[in-house]
C-alpha positions as CSV (number, residue, x, y, z in Angstrom):
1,X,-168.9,18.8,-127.3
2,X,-166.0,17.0,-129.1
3,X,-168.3,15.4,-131.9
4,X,-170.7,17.4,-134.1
5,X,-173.1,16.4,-137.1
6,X,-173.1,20.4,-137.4
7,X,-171.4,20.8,-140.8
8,X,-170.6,24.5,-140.3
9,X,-168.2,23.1,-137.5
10,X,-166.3,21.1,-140.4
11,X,-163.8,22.9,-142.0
12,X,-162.5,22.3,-146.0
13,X,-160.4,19.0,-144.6
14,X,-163.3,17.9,-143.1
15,X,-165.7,18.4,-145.9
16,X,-163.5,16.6,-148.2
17,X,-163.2,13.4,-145.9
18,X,-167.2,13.4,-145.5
19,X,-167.3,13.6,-149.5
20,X,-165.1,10.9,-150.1
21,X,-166.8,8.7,-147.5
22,X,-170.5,9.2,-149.0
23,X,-169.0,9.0,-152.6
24,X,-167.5,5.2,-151.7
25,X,-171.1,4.5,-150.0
26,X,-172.7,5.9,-152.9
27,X,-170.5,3.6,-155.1
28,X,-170.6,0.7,-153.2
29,X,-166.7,1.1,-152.9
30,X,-167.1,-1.2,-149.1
31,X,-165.3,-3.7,-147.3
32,X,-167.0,-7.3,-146.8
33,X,-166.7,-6.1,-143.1
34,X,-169.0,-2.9,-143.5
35,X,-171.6,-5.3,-145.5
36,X,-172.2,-7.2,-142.4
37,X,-172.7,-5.1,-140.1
38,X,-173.1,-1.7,-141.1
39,X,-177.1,-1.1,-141.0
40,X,-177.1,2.1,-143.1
41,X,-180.7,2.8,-141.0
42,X,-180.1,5.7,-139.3
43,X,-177.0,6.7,-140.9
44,X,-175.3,9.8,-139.8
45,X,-171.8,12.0,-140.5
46,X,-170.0,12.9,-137.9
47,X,-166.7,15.1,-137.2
48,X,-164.9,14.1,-134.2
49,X,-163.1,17.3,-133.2
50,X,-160.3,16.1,-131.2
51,X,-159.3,13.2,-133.4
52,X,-160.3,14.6,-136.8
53,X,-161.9,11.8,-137.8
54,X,-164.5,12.4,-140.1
55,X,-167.1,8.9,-140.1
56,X,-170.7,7.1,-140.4
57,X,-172.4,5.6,-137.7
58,X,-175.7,3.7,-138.0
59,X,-178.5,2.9,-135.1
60,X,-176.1,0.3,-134.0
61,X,-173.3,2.7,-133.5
62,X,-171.1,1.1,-135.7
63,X,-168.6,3.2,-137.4
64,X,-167.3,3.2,-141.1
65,X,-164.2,5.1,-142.3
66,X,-162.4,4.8,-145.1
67,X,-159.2,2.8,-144.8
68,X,-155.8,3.9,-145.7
69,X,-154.8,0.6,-146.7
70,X,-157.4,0.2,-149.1
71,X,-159.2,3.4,-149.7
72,X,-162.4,1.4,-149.3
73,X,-165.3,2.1,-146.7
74,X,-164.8,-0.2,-143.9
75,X,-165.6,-1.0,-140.2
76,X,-163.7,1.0,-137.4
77,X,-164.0,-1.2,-134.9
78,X,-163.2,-0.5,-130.8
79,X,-163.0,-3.5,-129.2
80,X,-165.7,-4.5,-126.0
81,X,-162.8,-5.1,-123.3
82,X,-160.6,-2.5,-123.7
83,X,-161.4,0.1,-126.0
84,X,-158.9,-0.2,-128.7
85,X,-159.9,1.1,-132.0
86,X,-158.7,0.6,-135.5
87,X,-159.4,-1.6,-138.7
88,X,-159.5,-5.4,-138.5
89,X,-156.0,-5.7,-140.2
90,X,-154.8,-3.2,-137.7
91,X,-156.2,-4.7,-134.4
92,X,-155.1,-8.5,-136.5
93,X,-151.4,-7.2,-136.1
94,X,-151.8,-6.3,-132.5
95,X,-153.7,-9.7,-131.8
96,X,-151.4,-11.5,-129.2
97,X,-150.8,-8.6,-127.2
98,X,-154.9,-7.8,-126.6
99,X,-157.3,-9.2,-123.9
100,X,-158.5,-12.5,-124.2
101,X,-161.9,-10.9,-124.6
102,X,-160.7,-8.7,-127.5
103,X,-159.5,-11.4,-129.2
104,X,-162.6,-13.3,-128.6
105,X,-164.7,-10.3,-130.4
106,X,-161.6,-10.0,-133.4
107,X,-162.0,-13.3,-134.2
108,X,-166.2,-13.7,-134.3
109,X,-165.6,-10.6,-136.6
110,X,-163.3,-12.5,-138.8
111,X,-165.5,-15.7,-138.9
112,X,-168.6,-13.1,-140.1
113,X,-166.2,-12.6,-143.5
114,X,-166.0,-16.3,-144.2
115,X,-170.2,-17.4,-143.9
């Protein structure tokens, strides 16, 4: 299996990430984004082995990383249509070239930050 909760299967890297990501939930060091939709019921750490990625996912399955751009705990977001995954102001830069149906989902994302 490719993702684990196991944390004998993380290495030192992988330790570190999931540190850093429960010290900025712990601090409440979070993006607007993650306050409106991450749960935090059911909360888990997970190592994706193939990517690297080290992340939380609640019972909704959303995902929070922390983002380079920032260094703040924040949504990781893979779109409905397609699958494409990143940050918002990642997926925002990529905007005119995604489906229709993408965009759709980006921007009822975006109009959650302004309510």
């Amino acid at each position: 299996m490719n993702v684990t909760t196991n944390l004998s299967e993380f290495g030192r890297r992988e330790i570190a990430m999931a540190s850093e990501l429960l010290n900025q939930l712990a601090n409440r060091n979070t993006t607007e984004l993650f306050d409106a939709y991450f749960t935090h019921e059911g909360t888990n750490l997970f190592f994706n082995k193939r990517s690297g990625y080290v992340f939380l996912n609640d019972e909704n399955y959303n995902v929070g990383m922390i983002n380079p751009d920032n260094g703040m705990l924040d949504l990781y977001i893979t779109t409905a249509y397609t699958g494409t995954e990143g940050f918002i102001n990642e997926l925002m830069s990529e905007f005119d070239d995604l489906h229709p149906e993408d965009q759709k989902q980006l921007l009822e994302l975006k109009g959650e930050l302004t309510k």
